[in-house]
C-alpha positions in Angstrom: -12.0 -3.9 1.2 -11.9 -2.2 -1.8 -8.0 -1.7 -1.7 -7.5 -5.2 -1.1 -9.0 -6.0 -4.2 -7.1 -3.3 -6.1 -3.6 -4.9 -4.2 -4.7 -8.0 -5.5 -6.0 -6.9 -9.4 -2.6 -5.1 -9.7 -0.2 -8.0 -8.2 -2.3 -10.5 -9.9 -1.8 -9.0 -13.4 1.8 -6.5 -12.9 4.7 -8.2 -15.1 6.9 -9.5 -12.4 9.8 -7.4 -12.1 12.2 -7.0 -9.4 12.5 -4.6 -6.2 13.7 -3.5 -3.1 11.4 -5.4 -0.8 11.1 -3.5 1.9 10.2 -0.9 -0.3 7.5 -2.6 -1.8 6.2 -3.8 2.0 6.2 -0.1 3.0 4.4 0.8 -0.1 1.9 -1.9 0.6 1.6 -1.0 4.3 1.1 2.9 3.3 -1.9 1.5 1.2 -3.0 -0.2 4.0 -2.7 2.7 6.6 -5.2 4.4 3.6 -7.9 1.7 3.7 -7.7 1.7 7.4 -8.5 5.3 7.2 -11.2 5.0 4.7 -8.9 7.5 2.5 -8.8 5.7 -0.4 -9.7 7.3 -3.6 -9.2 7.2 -7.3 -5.6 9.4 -6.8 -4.7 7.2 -4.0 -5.4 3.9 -6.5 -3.4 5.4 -9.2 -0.6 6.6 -7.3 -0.5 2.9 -5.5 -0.2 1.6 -8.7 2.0 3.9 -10.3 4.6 3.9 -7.5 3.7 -0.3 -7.0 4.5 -0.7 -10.9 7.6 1.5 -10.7 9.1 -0.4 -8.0 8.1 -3.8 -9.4 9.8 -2.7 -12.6 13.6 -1.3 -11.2 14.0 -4.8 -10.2 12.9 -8.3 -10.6 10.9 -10.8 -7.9 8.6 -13.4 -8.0 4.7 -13.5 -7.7 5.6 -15.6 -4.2 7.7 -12.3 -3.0 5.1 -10.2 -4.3 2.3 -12.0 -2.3 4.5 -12.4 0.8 5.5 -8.4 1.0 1.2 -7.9 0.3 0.6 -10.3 2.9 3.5 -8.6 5.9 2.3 -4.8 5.0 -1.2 -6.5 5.7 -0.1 -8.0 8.9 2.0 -4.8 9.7 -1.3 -2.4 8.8 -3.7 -4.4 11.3 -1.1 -4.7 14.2 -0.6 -0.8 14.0 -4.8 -0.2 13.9 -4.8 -2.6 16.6 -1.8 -1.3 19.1 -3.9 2.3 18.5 -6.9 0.8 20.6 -10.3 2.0 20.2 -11.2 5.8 18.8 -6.7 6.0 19.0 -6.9 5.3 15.3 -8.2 8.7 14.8 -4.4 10.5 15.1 -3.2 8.3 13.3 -5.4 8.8 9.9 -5.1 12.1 10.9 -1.3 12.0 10.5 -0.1 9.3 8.9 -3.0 7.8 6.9 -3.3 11.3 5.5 0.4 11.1 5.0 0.0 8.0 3.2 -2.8 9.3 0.7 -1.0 12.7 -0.1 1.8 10.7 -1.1 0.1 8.1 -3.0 -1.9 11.0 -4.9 1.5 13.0 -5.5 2.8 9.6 -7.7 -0.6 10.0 -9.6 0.4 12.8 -11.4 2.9 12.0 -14.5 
């Protein structure tokens, strides 16, 4: 939950620039994988919105492309947690979610 309000503070405000979307929906789905995993932490924020806000900046999209990658790494995020049935989540935080958070807290660092 508390990522999802952090996606949406940081879309909701971000200067709309372009990007690669399917960079952006990876991005978002890595943040997901993180929540999932109850991994999030203030690193993991900054470096989502670090990397988020560099991405957004190299190119320029709209707030409706910006919502709709948000809302597929969403969809993509649950599907996964979902397809791991129940207690198979656990490898997965183990190896991807903490993946995900190393490299979100490697793009907090300037």
């Amino acid at each position: 939950m508390l990522f999802t309000a952090v996606l949406a503070v940081s879309f909701a405000s971000a200067s709309i620039a372009d990007t690669h979307l399917d960079e952006l929906v990876h991005t978002m789905y890595l943040a997901e994988v993180t929540n999932y995993c109850s991994l999030v932490d203030e690193a993991v924020i900054n470096g989502f919105r670090r990397e988020t806000g560099r991405i957004i900046a190299d190119e320029d999209i709209s707030e409706k492309e910006i919502e709709s990658a948000r809302s597929e790494a969403w969809q993509m995020g649950h599907a996964e947690w979902q397809n791991r049935g129940l207690g198979g989540f656990r490898n997965w935080c183990r190896t991807e979610g903490m993946e995900a958070a190393d490299f979100f807290r490697s793009k907090a660092r300037p």
